[in-house]
Backbone bond lengths (Angstrom), bond angles and torsions (degrees), N, CA, C in turn:
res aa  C-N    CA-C-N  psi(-1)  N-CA   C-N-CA  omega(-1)  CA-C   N-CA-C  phi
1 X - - - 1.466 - - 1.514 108.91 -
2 X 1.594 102.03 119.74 1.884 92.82 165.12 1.385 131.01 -40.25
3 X 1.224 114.56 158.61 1.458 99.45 164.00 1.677 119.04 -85.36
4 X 1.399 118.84 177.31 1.430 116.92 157.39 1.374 138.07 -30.95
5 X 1.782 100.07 -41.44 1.271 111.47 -152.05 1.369 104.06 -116.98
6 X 1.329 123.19 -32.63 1.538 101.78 140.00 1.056 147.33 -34.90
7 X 1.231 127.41 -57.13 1.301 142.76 153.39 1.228 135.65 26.93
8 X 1.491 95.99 -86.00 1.404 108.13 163.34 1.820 137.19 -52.95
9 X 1.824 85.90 -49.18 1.879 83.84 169.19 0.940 102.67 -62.48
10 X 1.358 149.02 -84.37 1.525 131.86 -171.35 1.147 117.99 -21.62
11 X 1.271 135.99 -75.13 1.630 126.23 -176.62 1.590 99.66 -62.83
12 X 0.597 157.14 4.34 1.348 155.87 132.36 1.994 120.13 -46.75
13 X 1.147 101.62 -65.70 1.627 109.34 165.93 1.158 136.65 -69.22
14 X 1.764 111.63 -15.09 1.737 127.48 174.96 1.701 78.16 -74.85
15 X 1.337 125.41 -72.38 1.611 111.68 -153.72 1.149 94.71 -65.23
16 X 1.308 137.83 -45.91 2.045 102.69 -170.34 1.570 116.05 -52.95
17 X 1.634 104.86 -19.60 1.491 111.15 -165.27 1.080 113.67 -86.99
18 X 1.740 125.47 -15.17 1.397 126.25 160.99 1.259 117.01 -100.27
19 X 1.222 128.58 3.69 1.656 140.00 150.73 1.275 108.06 -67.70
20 X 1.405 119.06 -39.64 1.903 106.40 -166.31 2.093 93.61 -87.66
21 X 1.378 96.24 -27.30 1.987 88.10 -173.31 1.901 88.59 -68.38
22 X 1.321 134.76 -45.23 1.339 121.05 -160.85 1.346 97.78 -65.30
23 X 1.523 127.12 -52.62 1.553 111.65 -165.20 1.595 95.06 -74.84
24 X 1.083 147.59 -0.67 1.250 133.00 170.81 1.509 98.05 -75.39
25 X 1.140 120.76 -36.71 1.460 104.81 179.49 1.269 135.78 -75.68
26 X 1.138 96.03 -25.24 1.516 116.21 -178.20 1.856 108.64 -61.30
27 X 1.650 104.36 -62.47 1.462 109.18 154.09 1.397 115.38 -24.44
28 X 1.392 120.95 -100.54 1.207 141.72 -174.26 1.812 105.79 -23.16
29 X 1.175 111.26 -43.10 1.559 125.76 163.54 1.679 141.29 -51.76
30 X 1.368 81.58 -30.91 1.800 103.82 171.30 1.241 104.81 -112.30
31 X 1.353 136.86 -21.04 1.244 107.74 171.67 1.296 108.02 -101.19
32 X 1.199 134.47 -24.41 1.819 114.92 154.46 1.245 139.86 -65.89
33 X 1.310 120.30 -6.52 1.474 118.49 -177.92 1.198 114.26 -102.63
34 X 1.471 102.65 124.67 1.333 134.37 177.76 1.416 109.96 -23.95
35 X 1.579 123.60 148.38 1.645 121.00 176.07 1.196 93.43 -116.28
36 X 1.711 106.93 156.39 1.465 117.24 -177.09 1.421 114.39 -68.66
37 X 1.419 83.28 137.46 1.884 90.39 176.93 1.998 118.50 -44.76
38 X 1.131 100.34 117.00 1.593 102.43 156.20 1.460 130.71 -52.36
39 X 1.489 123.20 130.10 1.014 114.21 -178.85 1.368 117.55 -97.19
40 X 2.031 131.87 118.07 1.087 136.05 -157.57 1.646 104.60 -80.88
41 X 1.706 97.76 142.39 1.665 90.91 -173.44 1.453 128.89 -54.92
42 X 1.429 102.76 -15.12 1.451 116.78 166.24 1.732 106.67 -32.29
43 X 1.679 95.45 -78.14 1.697 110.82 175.69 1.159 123.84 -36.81
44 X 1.749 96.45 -53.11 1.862 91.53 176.84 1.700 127.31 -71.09
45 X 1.164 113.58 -7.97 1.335 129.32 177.55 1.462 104.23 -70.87
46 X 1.567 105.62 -53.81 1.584 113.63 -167.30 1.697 101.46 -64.01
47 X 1.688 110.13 -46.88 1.498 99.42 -166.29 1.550 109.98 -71.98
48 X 1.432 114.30 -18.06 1.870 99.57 -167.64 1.952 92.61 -102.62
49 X 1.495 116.98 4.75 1.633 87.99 139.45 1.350 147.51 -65.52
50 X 2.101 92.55 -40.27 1.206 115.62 178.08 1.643 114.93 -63.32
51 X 1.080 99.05 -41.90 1.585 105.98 -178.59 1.827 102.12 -51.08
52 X 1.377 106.48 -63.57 2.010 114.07 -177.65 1.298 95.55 -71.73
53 X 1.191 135.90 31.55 1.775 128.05 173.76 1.652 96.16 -113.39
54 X 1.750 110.00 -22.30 1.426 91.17 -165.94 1.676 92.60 -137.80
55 X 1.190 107.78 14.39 1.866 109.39 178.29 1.434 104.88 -52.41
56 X 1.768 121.53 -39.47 1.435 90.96 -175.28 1.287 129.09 -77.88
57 X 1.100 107.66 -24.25 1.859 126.26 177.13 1.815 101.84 -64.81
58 X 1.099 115.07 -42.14 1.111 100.39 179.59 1.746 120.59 -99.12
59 X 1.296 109.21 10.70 1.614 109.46 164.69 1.644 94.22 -85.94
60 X 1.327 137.32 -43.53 1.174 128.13 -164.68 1.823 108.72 -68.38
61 X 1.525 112.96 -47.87 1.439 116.87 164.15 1.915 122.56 -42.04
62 X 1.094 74.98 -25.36 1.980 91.63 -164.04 1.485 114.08 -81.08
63 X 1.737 108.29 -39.88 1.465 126.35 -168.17 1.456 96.22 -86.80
64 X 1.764 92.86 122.61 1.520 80.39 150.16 1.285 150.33 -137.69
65 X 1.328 136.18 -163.22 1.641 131.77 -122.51 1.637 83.00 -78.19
66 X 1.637 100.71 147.02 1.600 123.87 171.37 1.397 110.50 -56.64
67 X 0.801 114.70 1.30 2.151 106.19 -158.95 1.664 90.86 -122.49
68 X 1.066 115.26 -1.30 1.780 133.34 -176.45 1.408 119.36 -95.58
69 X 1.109 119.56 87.97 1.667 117.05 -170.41 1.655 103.29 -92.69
70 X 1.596 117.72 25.01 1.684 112.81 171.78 1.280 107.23 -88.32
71 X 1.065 110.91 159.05 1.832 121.76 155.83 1.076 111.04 -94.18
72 X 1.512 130.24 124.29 1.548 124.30 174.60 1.347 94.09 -68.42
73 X 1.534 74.47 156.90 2.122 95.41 171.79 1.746 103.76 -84.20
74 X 1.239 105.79 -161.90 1.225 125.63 166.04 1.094 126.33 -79.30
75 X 1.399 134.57 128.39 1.497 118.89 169.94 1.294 134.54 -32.55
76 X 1.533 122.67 -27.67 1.399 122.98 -168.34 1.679 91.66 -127.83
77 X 1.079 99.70 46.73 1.797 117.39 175.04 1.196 113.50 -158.30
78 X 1.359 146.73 67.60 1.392 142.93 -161.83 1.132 98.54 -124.79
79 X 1.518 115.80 120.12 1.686 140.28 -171.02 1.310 107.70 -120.58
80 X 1.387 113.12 132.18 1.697 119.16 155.45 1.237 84.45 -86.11
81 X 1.705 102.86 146.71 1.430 135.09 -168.48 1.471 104.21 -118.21
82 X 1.862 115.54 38.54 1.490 101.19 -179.32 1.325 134.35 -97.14
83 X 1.544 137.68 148.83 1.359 114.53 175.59 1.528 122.48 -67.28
84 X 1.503 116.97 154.79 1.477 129.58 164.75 1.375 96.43 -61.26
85 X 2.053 102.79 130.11 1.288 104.11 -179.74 1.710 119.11 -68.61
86 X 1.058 131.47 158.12 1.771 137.76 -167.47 1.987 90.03 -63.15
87 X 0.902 153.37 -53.30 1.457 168.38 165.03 1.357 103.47 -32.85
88 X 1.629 115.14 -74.78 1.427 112.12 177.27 1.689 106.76 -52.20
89 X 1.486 107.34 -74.82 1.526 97.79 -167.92 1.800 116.19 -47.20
90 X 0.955 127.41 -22.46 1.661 140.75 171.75 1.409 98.26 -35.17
91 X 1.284 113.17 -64.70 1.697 159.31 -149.15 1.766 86.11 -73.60
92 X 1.343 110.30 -63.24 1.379 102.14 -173.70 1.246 145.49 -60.40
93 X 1.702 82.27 -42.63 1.549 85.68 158.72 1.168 131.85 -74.92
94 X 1.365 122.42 -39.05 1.284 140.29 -174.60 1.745 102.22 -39.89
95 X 1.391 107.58 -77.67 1.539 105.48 173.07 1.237 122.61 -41.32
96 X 1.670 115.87 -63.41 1.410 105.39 -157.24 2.130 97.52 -75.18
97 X 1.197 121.44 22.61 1.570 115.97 162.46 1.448 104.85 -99.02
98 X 1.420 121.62 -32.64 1.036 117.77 -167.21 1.642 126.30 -104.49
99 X 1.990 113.29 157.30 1.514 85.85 -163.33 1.946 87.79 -109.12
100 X 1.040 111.20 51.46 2.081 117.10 177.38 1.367 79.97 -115.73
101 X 1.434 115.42 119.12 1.327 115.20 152.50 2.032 99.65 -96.12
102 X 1.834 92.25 -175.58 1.574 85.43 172.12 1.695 108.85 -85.06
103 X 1.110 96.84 169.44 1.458 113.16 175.63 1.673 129.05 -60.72
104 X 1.352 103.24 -24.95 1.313 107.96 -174.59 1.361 105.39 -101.81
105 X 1.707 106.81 159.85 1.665 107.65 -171.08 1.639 102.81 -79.28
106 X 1.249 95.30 -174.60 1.374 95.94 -174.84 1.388 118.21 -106.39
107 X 1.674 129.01 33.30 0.805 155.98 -175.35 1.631 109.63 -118.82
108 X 1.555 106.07 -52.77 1.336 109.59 167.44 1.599 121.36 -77.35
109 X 1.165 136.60 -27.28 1.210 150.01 149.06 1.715 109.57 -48.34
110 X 1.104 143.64 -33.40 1.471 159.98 142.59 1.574 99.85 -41.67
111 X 1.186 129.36 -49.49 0.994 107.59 161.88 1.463 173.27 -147.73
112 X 1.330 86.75 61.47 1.561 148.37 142.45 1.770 114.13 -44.26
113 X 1.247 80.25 -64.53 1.851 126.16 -164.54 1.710 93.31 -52.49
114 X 1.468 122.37 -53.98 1.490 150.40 -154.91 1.070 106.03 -72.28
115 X 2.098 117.20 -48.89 1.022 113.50 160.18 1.534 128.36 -57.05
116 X 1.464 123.46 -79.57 1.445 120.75 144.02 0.915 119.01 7.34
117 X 0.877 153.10 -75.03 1.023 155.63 176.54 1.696 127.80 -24.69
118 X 1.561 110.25 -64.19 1.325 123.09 158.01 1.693 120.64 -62.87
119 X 1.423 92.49 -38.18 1.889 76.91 -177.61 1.178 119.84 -111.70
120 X 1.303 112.95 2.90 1.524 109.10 178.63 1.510 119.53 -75.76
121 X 1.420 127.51 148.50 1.868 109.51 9.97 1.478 104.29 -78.18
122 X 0.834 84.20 179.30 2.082 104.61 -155.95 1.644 106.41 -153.58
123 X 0.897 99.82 -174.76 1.862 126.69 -178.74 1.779 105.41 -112.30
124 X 1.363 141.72 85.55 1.374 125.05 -154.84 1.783 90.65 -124.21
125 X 0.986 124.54 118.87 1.478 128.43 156.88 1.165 132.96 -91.14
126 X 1.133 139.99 122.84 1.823 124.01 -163.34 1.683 96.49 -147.80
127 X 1.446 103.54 124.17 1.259 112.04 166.03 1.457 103.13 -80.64
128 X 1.710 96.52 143.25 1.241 107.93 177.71 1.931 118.59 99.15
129 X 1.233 114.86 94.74 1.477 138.60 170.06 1.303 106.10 -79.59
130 X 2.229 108.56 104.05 1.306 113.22 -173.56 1.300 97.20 -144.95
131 X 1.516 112.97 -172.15 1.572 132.79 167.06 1.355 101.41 -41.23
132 X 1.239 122.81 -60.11 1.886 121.81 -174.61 1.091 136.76 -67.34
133 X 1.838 98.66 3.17 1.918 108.75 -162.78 1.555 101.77 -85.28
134 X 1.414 129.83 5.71 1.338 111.74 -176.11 1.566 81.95 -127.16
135 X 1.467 141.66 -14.88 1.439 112.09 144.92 1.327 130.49 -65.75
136 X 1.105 145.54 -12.28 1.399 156.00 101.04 1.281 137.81 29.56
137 X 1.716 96.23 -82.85 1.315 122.13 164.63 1.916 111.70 -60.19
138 X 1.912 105.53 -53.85 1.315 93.77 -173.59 1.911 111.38 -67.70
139 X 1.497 120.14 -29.67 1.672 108.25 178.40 1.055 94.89 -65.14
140 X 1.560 157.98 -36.09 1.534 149.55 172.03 1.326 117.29 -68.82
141 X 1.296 127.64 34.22 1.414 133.28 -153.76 1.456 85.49 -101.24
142 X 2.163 105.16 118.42 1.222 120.73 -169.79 1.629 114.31 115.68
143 X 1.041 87.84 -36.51 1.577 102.60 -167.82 1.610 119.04 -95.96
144 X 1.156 125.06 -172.76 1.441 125.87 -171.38 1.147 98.34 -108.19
145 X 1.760 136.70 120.56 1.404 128.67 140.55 1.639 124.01 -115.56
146 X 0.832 98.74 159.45 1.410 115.67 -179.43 1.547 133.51 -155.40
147 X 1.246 87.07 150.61 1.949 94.66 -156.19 1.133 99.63 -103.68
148 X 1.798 143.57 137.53 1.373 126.32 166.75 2.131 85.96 -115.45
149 X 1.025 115.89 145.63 1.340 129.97 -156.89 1.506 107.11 -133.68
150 X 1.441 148.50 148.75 1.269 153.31 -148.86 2.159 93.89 -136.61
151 X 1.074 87.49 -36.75 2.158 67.13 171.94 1.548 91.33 -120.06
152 X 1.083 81.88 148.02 1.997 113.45 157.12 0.918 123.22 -58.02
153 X 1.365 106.85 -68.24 1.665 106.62 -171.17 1.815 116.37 -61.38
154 X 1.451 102.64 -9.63 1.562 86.99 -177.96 1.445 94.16 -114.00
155 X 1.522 126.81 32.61 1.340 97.66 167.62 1.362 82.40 -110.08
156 X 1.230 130.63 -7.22 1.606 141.44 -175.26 1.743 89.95 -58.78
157 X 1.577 105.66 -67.87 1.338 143.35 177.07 2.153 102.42 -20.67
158 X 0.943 97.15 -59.98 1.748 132.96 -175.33 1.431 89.48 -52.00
159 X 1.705 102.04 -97.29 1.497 120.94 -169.96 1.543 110.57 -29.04
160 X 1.470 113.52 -40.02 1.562 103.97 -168.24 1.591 116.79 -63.35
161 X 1.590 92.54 -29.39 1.807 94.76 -177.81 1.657 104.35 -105.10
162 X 1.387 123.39 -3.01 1.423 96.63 177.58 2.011 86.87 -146.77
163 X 0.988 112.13 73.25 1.265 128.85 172.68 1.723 112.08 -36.38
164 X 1.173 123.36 -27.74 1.512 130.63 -177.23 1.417 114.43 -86.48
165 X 1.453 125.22 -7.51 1.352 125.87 161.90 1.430 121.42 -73.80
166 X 1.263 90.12 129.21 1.707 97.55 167.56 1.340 139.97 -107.31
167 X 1.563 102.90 107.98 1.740 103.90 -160.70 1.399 92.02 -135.75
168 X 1.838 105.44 154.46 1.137 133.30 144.84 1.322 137.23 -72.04
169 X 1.401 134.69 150.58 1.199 129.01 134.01 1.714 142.98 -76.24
170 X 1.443 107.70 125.60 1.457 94.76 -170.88 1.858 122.83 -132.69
171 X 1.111 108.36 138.37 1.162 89.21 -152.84 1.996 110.67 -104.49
172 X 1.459 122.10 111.56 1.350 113.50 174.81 1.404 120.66 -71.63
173 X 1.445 94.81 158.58 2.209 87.56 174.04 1.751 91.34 -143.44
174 X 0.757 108.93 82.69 1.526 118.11 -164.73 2.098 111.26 -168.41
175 X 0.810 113.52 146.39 1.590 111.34 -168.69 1.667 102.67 -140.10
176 X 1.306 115.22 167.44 1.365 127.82 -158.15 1.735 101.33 -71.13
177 X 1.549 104.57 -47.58 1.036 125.24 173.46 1.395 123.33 -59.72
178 X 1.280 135.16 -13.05 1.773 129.52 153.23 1.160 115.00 -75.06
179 X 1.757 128.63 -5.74 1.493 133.68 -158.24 1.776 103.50 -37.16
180 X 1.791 93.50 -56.06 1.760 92.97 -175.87 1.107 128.60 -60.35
181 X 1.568 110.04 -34.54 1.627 109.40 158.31 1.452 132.00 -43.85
182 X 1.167 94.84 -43.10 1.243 105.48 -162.97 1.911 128.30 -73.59
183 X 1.607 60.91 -35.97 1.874 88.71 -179.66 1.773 104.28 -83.16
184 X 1.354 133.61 -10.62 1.358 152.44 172.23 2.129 106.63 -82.13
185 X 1.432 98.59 -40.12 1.172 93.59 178.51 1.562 113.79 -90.72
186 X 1.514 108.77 -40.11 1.700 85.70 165.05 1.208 121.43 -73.14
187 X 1.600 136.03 -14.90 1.650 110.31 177.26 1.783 103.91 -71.88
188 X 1.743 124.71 -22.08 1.539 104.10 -162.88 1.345 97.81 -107.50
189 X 1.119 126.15 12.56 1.498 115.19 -165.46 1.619 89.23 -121.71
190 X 1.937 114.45 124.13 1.577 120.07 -153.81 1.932 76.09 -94.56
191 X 1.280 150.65 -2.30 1.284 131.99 168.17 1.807 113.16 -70.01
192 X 1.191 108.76 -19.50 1.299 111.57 162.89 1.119 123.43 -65.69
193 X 1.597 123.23 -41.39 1.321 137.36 172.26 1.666 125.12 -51.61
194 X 1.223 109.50 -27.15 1.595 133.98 -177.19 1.567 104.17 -84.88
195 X 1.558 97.35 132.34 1.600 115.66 -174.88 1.411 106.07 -94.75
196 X 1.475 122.36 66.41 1.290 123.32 165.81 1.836 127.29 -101.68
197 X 0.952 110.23 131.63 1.428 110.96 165.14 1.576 108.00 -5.32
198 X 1.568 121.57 120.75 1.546 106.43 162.29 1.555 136.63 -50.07
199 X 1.107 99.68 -22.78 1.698 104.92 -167.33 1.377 86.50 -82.40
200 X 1.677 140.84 21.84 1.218 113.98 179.79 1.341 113.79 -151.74
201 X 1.456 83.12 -16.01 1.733 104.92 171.62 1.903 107.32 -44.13
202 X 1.075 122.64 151.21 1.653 139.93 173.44 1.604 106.86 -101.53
203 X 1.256 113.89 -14.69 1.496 120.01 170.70 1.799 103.84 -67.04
204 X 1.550 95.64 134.05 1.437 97.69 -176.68 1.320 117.57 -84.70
205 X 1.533 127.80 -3.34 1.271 149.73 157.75 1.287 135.07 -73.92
206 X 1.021 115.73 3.42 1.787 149.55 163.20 1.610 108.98 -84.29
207 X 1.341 102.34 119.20 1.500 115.08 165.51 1.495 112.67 -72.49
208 X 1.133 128.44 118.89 1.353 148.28 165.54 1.533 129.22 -51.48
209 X 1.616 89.62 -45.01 1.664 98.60 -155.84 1.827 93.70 -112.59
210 X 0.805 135.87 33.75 1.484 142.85 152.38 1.296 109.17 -47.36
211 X 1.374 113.41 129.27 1.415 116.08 175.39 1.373 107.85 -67.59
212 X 1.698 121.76 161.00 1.404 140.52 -156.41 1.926 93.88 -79.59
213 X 1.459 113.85 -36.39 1.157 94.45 -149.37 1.737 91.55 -98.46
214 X 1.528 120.34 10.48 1.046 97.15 172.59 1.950 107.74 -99.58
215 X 1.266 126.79 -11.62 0.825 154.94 -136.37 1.879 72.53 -113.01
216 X 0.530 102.59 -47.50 1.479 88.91 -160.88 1.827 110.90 -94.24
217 X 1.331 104.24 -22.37 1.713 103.94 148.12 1.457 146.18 -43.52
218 X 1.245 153.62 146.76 1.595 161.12 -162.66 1.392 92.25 -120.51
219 X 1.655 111.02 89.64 1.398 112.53 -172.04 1.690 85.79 -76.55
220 X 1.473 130.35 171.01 0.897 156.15 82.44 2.203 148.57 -13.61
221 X 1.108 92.97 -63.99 1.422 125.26 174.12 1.428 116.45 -128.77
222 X 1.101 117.16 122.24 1.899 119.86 159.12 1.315 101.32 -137.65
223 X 1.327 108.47 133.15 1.544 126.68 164.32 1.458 94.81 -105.50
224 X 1.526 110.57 152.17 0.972 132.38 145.08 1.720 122.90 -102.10
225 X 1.262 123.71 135.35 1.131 130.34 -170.21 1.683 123.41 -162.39
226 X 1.645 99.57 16.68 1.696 113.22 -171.21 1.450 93.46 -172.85
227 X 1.336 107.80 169.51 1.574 125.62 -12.05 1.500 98.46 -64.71
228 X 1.271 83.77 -162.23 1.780 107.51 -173.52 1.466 96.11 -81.35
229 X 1.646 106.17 145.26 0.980 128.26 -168.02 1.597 119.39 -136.05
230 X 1.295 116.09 1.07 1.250 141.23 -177.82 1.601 136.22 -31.68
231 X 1.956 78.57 -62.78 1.820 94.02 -164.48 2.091 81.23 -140.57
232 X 1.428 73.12 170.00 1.867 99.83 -174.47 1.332 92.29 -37.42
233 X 1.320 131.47 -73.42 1.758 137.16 -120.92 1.883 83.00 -97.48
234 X 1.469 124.16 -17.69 1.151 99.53 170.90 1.428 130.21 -57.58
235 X 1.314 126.37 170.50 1.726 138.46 -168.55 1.712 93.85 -80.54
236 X 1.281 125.14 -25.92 1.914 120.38 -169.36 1.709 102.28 56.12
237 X 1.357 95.94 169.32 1.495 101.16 164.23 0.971 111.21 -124.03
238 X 0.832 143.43 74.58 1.618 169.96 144.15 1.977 99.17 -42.54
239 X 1.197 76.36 -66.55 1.912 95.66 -161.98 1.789 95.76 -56.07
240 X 1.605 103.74 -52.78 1.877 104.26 -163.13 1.446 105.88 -65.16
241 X 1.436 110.20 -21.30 1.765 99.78 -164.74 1.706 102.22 -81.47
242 X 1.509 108.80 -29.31 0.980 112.97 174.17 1.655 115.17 -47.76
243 X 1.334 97.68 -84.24 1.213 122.87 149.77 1.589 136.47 0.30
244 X 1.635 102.69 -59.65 1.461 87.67 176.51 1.943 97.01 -100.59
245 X 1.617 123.03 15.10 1.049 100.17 174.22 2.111 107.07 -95.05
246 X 1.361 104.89 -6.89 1.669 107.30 151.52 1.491 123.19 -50.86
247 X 1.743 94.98 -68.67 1.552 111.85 -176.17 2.075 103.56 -39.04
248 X 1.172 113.75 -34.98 1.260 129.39 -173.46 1.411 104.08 -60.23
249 X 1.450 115.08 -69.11 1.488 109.60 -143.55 1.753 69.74 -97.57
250 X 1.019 149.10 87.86 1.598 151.91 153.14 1.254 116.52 -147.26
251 X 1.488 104.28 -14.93 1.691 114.00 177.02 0.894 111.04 -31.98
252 X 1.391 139.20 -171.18 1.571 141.02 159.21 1.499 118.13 -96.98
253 X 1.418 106.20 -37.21 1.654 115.87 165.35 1.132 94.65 -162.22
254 X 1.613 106.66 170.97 1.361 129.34 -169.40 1.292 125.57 80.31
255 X 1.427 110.40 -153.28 1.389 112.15 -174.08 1.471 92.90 -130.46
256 X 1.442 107.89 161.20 1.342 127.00 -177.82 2.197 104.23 -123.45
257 X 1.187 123.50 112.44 1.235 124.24 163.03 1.656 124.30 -64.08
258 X 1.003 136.38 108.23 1.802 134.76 176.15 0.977 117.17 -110.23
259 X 1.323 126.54 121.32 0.814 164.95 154.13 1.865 139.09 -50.37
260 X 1.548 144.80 69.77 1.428 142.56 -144.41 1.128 91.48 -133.35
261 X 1.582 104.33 107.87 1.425 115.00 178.16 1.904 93.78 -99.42
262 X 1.554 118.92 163.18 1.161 138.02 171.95 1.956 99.11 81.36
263 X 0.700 126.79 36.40 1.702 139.61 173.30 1.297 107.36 -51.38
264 X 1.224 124.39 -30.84 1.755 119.65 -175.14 1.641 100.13 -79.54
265 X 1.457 138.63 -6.06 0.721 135.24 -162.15 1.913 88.87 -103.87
266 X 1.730 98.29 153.83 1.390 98.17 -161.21 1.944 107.84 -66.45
267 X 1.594 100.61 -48.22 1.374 114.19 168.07 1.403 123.37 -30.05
268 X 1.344 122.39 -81.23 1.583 129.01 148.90 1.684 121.74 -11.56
269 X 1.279 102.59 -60.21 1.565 119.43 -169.47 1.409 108.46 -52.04
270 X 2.120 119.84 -58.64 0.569 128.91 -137.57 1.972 106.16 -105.76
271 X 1.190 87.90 -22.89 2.104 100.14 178.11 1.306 81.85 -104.39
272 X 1.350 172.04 -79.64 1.307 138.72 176.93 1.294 145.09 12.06
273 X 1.506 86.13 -67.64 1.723 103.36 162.89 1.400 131.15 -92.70
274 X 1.239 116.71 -1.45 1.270 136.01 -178.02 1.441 102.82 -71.41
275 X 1.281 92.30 -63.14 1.788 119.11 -141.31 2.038 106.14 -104.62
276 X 1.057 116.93 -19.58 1.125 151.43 -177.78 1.211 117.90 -89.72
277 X 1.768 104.80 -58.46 1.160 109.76 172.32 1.723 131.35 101.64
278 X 1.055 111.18 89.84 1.958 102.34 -167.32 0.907 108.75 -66.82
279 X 1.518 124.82 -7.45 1.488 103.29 -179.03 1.667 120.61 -92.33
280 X 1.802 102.00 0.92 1.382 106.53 151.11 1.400 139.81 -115.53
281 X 1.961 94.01 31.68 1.577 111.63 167.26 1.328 103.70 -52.25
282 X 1.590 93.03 135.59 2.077 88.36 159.91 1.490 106.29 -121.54
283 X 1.182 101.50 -27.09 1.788 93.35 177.89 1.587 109.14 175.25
284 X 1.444 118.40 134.85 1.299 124.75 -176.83 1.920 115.58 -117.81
285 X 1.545 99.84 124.57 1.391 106.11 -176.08 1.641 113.65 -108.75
286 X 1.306 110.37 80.45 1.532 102.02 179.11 1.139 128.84 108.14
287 X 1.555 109.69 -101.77 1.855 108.99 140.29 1.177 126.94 -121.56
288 X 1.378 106.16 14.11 1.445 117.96 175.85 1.368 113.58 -103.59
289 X 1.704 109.87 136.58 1.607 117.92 -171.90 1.301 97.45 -129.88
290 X 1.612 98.97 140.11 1.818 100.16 -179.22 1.757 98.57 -142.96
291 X 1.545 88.93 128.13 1.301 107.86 170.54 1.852 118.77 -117.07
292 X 1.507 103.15 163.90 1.833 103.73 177.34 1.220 92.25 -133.83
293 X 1.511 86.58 137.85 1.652 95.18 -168.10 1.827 103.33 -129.28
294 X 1.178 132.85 128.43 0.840 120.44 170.61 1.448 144.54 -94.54
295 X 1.490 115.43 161.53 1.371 105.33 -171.43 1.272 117.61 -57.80
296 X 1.819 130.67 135.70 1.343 143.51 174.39 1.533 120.68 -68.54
297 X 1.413 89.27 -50.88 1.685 119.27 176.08 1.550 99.82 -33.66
298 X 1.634 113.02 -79.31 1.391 127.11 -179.12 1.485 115.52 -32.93
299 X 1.708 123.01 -41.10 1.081 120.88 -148.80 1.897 86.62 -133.59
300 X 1.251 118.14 88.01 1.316 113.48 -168.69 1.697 106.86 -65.08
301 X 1.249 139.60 156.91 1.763 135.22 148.51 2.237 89.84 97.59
302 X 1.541 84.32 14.18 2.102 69.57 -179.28 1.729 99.87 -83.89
303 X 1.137 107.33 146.12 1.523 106.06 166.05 1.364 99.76 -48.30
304 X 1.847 89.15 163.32 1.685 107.41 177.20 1.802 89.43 -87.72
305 X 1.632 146.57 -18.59 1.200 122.37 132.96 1.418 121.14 -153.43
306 X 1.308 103.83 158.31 1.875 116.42 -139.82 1.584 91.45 -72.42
């Protein structure tokens, strides 16, 4: 082991000794490396003909159009010059001011997100007016969304601070506590089975009072995510899962994606798969379950599920 007091001179003489090898290199570096070739007037003669052989063709390529108030960029800088849509930036701020995120993880929101993705903009209906309905609206940016909502006062609540959402009011008459009934009368009762318009359906699990113009839309996307489903005296969604798995197979063509958020819950779990249908599960993340269901209309005599 060195001593103390050595020490220092030594680390002292390694760095002068890799200071004198770096400036040795540095030397050795400038005076061997090659200098750029000169260009002989020969060359420069040839290129500034070529250049005045094609200046006018290329001032006209170069200039641009009068009615154009951009500045081109640089060649090895080429920018779309577009604005952030009014929805997204809404979206941006909104969150990063606020400390309510949405409810769902960001795994289950992904995929949501996955769908969206491919078809948007789209036609997207989602029960339930929340923290996530104006992230929503901005990933559907282009597209149609809409909120159908179970209280008033908070879509009142909503509108005042984000005036560009579009929601309904809707009203359940149904409670957590008929679930077994309920779920007993749509598996034996074959009017449940029938793909009719709700407002006309004989199934007692059919929402009635749906507005005309949503009812009369080719959704794309429906989440379910309301009403509240919580406690006894809540409304459940019994009625919406039903509900938007009609709105589904009534399309005119195509397929419809659905969406049942809160799945660990028995309600969710169990009219989900009922009414929905497992045999058009596609995949469940968490508490979110997403099925594609296709249009009935298109394909008359299809089971109510395959």
């Amino acid at each position: 082991m060195r001593s103390k007091s050595q020490s220092p001179i030594n680390l002292k003489l390694i760095l002068i000794g890799f200071f004198l090898v770096f400036l040795l290199f540095l030397v050795l570096r400038s005076t061997f490396s090659p200098s750029p070739p000169q260009q002989t007037h020969e060359s420069l003669d040839q290129s500034s003909a070529v250049s005045n052989s094609s200046s006018e063709n290329q001032e006209i390529e170069d200039q641009p159009s009068s009615s154009s108030s951009s500045v081109a960029c640089p060649s090895t800088q080429q920018y779309t010059c577009n604005k952030i849509s009014p929805s997204l930036a809404n979206a941006l701020v909104h969150y990063a001011t606020s400390n309510v995120t949405p409810q769902q993880t960001l795994k289950e929101i992904s995929v949501s997100l996955r769908v969206l993705e491919k078809k948007s903009p789209c036609n997207f209906l989602i029960f339930g007016l929340g923290h996530d309905s104006l992230m929503w609206t901005a990933l559907n940016h282009g597209g149609k969304t809409v909120f159908l909502e179970e209280d008033n006062s908070w879509i009142q609540q909503i509108q005042s601070k984000l005036p560009d959402l579009e929601s309904h009011h809707v009203i359940y008459d149904t409670r957590i506590t008929q679930a077994d009934e309920l779920m007993e009368i749509g598996m034996s009762n074959e009017d449940c089975k029938k793909v009719t318009d709700p407002r006309f359906s004989q199934c007692q699990l059919a929402l009635k009072g749906l507005p005309q113009q949503v009812l009369e839309t080719d959704w794309d996307l429906i989440m379910v995510d309301a009403p509240t489903g919580w406690h006894d005296g809540a409304p459940g969604r019994m009625s919406a899962i039903y509900t938007a798995g009609l709105i589904a197979r009534n399309k005119g063509d195509g397929e419809t994606d659905v969406f049942v958020h809160d799945v660990d819950r028995v309600v969710e779990d169990q009219f989900s798969k009922a009414f929905l249908c497992e045999g058009y599960l596609v995949e469940q993340e968490g508490r979110i379950r997403h099925f594609n269901i296709p249009s009935h209309r298109a394909r008359l005599g299809r089971p109510f599920c395959p």
